[in-house]
N, CA, C and O atoms as a GROMACS GRO file, in nm:
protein
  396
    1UNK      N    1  -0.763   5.594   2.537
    1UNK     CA    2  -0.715   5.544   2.664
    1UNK      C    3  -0.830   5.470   2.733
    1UNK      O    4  -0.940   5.526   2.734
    2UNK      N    5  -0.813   5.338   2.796
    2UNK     CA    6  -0.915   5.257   2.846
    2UNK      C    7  -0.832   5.238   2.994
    2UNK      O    8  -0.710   5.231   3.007
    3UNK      N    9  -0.911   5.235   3.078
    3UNK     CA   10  -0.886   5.191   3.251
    3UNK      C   11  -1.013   5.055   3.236
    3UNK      O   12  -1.126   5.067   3.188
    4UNK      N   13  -0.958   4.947   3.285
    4UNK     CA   14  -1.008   4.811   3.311
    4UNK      C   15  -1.002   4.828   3.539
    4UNK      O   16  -0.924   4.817   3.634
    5UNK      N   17  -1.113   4.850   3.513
    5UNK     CA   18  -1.112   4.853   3.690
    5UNK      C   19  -1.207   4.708   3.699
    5UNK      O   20  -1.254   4.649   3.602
    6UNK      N   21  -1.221   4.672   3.828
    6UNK     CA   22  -1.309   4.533   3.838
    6UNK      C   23  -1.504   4.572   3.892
    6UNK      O   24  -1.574   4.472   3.907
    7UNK      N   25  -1.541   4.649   3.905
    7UNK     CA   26  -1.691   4.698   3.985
    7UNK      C   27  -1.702   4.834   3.937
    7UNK      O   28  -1.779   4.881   3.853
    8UNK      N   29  -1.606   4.891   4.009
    8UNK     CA   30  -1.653   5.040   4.041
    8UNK      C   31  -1.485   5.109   4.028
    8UNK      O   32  -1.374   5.056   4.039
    9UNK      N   33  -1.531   5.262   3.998
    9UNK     CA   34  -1.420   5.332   3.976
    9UNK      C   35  -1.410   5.433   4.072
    9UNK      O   36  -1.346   5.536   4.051
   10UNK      N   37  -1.494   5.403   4.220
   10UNK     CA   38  -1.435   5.496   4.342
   10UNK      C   39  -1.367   5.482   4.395
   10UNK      O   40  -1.346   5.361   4.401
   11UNK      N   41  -1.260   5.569   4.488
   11UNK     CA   42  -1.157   5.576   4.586
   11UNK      C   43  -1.225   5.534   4.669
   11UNK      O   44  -1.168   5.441   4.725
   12UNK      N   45  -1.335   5.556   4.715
   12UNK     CA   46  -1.386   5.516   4.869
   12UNK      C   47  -1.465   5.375   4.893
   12UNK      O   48  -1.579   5.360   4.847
   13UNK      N   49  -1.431   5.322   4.932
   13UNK     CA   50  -1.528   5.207   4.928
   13UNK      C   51  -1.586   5.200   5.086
   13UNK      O   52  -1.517   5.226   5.185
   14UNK      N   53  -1.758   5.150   5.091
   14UNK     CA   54  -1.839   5.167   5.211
   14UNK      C   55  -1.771   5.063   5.295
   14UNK      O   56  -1.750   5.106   5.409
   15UNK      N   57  -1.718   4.909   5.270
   15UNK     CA   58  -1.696   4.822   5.280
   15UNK      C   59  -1.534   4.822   5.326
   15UNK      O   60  -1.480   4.812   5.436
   16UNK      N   61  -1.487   4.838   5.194
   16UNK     CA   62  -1.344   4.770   5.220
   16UNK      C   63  -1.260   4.910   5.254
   16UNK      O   64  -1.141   4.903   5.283
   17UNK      N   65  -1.322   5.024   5.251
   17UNK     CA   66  -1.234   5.178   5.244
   17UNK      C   67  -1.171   5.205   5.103
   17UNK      O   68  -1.241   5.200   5.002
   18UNK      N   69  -1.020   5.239   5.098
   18UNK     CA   70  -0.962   5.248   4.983
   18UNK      C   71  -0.954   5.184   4.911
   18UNK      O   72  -0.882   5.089   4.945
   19UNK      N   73  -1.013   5.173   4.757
   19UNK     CA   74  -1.075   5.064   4.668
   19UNK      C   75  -0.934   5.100   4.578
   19UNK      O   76  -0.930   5.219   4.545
   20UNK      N   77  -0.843   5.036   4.542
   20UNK     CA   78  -0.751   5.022   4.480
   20UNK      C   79  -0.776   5.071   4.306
   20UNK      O   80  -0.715   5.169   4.264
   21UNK      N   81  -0.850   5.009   4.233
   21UNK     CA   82  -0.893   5.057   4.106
   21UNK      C   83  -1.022   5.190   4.122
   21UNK      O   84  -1.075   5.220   4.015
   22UNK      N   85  -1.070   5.267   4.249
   22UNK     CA   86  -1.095   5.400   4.201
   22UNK      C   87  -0.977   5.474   4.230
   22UNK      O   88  -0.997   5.590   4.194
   23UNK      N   89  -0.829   5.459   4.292
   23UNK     CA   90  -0.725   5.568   4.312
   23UNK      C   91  -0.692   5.520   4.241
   23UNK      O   92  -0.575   5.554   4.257
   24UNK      N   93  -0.688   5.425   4.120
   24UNK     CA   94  -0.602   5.464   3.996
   24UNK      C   95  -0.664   5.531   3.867
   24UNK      O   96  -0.612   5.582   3.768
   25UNK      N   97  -0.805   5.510   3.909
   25UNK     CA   98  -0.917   5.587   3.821
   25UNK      C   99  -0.848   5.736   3.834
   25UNK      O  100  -0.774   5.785   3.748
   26UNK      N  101  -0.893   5.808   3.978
   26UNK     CA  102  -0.908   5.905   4.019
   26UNK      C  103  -0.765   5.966   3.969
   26UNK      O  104  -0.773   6.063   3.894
   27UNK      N  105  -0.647   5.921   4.000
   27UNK     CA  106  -0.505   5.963   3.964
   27UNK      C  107  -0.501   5.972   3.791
   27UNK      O  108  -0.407   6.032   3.738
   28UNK      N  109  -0.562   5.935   3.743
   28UNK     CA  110  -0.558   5.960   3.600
   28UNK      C  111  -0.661   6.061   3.563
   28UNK      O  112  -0.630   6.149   3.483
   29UNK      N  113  -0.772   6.056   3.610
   29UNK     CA  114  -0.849   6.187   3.593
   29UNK      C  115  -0.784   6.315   3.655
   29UNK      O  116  -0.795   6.428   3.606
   30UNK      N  117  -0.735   6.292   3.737
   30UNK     CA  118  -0.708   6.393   3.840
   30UNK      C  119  -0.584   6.456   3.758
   30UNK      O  120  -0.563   6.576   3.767
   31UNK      N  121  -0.484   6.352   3.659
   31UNK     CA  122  -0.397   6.366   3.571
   31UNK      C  123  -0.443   6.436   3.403
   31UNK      O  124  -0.382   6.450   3.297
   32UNK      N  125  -0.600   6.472   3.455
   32UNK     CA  126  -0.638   6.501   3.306
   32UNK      C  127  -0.706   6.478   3.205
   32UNK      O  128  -0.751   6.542   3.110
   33UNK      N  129  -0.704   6.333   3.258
   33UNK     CA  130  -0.743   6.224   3.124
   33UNK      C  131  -0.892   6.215   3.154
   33UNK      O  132  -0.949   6.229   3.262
   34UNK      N  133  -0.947   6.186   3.022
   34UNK     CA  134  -1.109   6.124   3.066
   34UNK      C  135  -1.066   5.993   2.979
   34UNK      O  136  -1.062   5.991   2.856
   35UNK      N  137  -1.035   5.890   3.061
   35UNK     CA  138  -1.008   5.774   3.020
   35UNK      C  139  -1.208   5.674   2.987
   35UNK      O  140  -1.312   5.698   3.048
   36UNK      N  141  -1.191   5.588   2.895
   36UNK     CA  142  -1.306   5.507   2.900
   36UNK      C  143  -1.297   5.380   2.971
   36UNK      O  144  -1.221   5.290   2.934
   37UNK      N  145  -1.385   5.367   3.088
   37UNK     CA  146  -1.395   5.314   3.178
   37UNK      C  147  -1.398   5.144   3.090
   37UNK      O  148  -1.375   5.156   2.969
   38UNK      N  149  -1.419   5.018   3.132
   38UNK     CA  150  -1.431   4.927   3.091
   38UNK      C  151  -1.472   4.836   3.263
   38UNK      O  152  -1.399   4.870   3.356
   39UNK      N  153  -1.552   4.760   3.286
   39UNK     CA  154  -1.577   4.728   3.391
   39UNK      C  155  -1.559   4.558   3.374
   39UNK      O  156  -1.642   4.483   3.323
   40UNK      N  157  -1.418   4.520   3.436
   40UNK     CA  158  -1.371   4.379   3.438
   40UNK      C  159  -1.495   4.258   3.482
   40UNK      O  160  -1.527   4.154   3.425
   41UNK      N  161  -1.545   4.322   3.604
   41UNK     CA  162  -1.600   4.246   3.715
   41UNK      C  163  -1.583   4.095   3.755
   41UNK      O  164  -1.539   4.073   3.642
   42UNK      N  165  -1.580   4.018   3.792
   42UNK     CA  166  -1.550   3.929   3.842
   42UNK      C  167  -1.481   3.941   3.967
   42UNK      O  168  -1.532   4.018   4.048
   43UNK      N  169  -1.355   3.872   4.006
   43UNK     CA  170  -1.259   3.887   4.135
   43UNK      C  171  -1.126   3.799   4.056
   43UNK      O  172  -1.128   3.709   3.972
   44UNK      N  173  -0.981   3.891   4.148
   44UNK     CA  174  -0.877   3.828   4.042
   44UNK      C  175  -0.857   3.716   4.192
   44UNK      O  176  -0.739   3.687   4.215
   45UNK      N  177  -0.936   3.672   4.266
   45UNK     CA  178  -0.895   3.575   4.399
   45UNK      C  179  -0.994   3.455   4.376
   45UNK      O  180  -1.012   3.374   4.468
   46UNK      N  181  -1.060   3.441   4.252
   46UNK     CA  182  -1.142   3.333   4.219
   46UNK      C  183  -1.040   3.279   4.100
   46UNK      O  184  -0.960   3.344   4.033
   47UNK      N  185  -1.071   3.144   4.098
   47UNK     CA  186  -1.000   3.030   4.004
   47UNK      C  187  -1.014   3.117   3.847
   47UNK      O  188  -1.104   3.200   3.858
   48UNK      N  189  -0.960   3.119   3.726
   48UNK     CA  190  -0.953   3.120   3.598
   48UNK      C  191  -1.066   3.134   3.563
   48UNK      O  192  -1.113   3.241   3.527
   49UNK      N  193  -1.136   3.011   3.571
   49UNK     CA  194  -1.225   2.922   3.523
   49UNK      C  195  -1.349   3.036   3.527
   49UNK      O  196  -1.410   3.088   3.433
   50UNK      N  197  -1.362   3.052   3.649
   50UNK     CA  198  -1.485   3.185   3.711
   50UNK      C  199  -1.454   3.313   3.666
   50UNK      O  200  -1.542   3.397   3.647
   51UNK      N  201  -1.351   3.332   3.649
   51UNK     CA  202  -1.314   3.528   3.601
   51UNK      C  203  -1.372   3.479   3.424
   51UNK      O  204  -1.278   3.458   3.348
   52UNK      N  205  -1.487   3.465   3.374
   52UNK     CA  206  -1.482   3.462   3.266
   52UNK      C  207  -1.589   3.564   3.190
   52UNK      O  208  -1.668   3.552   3.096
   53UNK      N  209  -1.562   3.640   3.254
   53UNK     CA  210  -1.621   3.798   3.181
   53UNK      C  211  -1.528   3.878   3.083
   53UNK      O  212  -1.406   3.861   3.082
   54UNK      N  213  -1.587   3.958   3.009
   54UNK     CA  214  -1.526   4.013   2.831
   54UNK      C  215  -1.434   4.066   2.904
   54UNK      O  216  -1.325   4.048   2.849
   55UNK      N  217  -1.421   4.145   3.037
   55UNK     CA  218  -1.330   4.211   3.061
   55UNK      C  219  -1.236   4.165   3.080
   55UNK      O  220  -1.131   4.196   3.024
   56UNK      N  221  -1.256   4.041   3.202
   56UNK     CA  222  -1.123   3.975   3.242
   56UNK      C  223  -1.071   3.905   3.152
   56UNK      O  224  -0.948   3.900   3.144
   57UNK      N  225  -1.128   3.856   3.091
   57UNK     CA  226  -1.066   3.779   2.904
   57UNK      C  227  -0.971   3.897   2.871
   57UNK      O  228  -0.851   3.875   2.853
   58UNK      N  229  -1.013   4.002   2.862
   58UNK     CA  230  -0.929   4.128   2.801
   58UNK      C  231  -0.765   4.140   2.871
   58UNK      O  232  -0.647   4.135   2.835
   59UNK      N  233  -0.834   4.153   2.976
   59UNK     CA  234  -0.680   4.216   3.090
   59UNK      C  235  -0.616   4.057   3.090
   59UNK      O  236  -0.499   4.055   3.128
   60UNK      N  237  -0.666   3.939   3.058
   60UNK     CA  238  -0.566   3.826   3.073
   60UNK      C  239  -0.488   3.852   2.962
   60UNK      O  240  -0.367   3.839   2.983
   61UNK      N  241  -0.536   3.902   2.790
   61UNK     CA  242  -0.487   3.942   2.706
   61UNK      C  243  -0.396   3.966   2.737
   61UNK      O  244  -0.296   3.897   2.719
   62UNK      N  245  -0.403   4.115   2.819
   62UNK     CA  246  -0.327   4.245   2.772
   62UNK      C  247  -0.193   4.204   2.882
   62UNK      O  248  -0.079   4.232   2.844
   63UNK      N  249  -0.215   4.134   3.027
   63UNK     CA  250  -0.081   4.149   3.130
   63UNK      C  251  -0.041   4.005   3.126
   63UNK      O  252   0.076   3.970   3.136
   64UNK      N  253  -0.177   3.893   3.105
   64UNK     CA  254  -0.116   3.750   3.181
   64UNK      C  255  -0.209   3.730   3.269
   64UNK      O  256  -0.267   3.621   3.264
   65UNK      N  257  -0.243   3.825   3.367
   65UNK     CA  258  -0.326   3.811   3.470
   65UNK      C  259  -0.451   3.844   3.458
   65UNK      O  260  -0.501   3.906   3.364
   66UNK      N  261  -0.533   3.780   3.604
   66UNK     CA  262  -0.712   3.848   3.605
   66UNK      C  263  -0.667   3.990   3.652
   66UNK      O  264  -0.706   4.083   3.580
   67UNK      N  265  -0.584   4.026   3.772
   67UNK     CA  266  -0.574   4.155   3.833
   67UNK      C  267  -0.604   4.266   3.768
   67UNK      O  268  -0.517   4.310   3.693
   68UNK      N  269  -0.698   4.320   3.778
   68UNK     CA  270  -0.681   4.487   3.751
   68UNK      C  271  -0.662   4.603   3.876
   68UNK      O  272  -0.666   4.556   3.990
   69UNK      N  273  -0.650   4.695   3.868
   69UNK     CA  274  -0.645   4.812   3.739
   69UNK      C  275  -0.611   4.802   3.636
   69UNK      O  276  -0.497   4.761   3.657
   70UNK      N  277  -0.624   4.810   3.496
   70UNK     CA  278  -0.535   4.812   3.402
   70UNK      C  279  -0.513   4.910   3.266
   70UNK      O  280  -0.556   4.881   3.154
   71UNK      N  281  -0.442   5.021   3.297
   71UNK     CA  282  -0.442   5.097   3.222
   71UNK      C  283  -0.381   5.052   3.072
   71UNK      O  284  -0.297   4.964   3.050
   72UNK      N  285  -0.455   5.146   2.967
   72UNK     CA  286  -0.440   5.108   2.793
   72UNK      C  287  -0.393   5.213   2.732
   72UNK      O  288  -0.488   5.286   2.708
   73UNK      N  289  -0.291   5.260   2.693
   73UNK     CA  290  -0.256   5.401   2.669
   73UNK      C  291  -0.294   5.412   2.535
   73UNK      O  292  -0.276   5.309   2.470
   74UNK      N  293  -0.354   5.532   2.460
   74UNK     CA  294  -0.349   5.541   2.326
   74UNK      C  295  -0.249   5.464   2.218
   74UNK      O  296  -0.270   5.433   2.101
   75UNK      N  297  -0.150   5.448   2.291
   75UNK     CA  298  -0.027   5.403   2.209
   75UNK      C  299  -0.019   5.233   2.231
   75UNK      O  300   0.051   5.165   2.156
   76UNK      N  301  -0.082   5.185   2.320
   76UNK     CA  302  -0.130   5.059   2.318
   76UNK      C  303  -0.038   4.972   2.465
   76UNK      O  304  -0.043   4.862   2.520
   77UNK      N  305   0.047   5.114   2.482
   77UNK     CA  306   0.149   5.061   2.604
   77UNK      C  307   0.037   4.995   2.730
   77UNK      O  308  -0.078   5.039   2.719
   78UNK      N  309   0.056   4.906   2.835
   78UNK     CA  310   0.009   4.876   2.900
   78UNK      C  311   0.038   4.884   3.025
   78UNK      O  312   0.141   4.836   3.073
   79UNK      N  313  -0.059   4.954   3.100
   79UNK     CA  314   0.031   5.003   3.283
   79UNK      C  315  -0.048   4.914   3.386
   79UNK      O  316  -0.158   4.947   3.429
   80UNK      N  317   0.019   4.792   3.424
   80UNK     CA  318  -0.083   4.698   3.500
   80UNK      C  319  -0.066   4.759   3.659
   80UNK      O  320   0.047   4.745   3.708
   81UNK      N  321  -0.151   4.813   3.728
   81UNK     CA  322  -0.161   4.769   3.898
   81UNK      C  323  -0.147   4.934   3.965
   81UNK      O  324  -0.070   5.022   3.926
   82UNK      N  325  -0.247   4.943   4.079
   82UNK     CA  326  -0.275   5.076   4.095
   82UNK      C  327  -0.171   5.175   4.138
   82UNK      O  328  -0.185   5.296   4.122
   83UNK      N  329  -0.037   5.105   4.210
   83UNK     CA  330   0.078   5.228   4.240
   83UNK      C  331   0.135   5.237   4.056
   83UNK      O  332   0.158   5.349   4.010
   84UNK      N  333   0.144   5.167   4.006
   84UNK     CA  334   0.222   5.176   3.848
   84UNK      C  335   0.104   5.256   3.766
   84UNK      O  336   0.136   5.293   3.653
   85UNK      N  337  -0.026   5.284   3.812
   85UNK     CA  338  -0.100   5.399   3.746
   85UNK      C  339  -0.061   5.510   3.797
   85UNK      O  340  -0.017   5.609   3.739
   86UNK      N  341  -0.081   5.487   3.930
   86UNK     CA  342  -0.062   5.636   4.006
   86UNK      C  343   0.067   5.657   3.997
   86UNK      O  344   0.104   5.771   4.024
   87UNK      N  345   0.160   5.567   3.960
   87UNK     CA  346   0.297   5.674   3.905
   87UNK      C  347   0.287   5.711   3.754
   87UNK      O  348   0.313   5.827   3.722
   88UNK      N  349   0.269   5.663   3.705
   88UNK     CA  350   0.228   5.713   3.545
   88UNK      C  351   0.187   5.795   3.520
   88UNK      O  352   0.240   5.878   3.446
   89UNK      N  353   0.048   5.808   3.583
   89UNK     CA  354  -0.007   5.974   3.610
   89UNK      C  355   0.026   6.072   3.664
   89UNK      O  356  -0.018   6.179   3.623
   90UNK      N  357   0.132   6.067   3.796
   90UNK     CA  358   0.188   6.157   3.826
   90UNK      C  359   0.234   6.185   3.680
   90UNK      O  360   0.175   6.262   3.603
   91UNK      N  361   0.354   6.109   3.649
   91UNK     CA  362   0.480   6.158   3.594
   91UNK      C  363   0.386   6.208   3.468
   91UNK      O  364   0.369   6.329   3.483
   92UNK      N  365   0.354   6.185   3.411
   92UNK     CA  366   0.258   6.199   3.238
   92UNK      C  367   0.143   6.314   3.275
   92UNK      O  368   0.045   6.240   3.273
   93UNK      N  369   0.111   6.394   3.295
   93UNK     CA  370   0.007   6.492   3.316
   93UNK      C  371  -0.020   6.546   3.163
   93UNK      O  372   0.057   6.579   3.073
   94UNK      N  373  -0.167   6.542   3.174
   94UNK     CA  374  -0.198   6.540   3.051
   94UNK      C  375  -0.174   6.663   2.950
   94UNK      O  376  -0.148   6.656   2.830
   95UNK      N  377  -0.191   6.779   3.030
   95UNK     CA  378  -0.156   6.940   2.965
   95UNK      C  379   0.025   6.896   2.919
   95UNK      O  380   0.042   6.930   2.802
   96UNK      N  381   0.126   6.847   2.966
   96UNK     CA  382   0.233   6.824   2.943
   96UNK      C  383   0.214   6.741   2.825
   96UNK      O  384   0.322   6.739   2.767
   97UNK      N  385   0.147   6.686   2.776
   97UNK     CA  386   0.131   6.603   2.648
   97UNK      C  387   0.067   6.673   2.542
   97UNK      O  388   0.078   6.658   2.420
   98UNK      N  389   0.000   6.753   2.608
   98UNK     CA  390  -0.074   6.820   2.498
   98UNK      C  391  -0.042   6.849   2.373
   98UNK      O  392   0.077   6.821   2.378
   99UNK      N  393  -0.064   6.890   2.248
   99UNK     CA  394  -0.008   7.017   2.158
   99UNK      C  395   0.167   6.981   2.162
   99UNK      O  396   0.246   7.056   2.105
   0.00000   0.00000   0.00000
């Protein structure tokens, strides 16, 4: 399982407050998972041209878009955008998958 966040994978941000890709981090840990982080960086509010980091190349792959969060499930399913993590993780808890 890979999470594509863009900087950082905290809920809190000093700056902006609630950082959108650490509550979808956090909702998947918090769900269990020790997902492997992948760090997009760039911004999905800059032209194409500029998002041209391995990551954002990746997540254009995987949705179409620069935007992350972007969750990678073992199974290769793809969960783009932080309420569609944080429902995923609700619903999917990882002990429920287990075994």
């Amino acid at each position: 399982m890979r999470i594509y966040v863009c900087w950082d994978n905290k809920a809190r941000h000093p700056i902006i407050g609630e950082h959108p890709c650490g509550v979808a981090y956090e909702a998947v840990v918090d769900a269990g998972y020790d997902p492997e982080v992948v760090k997009a960086y760039g911004w999905a509010k800059l032209p194409q041209a500029l998002n041209f980091t391995s990551g954002r190349k990746q997540v254009r792959e995987l949705t179409g878009k620069d935007e992350v969060p972007v969750l990678v499930l073992d199974d290769g399913e793809v969960v783009a955008g932080t309420d569609e993590i944080v429902a995923w993780a609700k619903a999917n808890p990882a002990a429920a998958t287990a075994g």
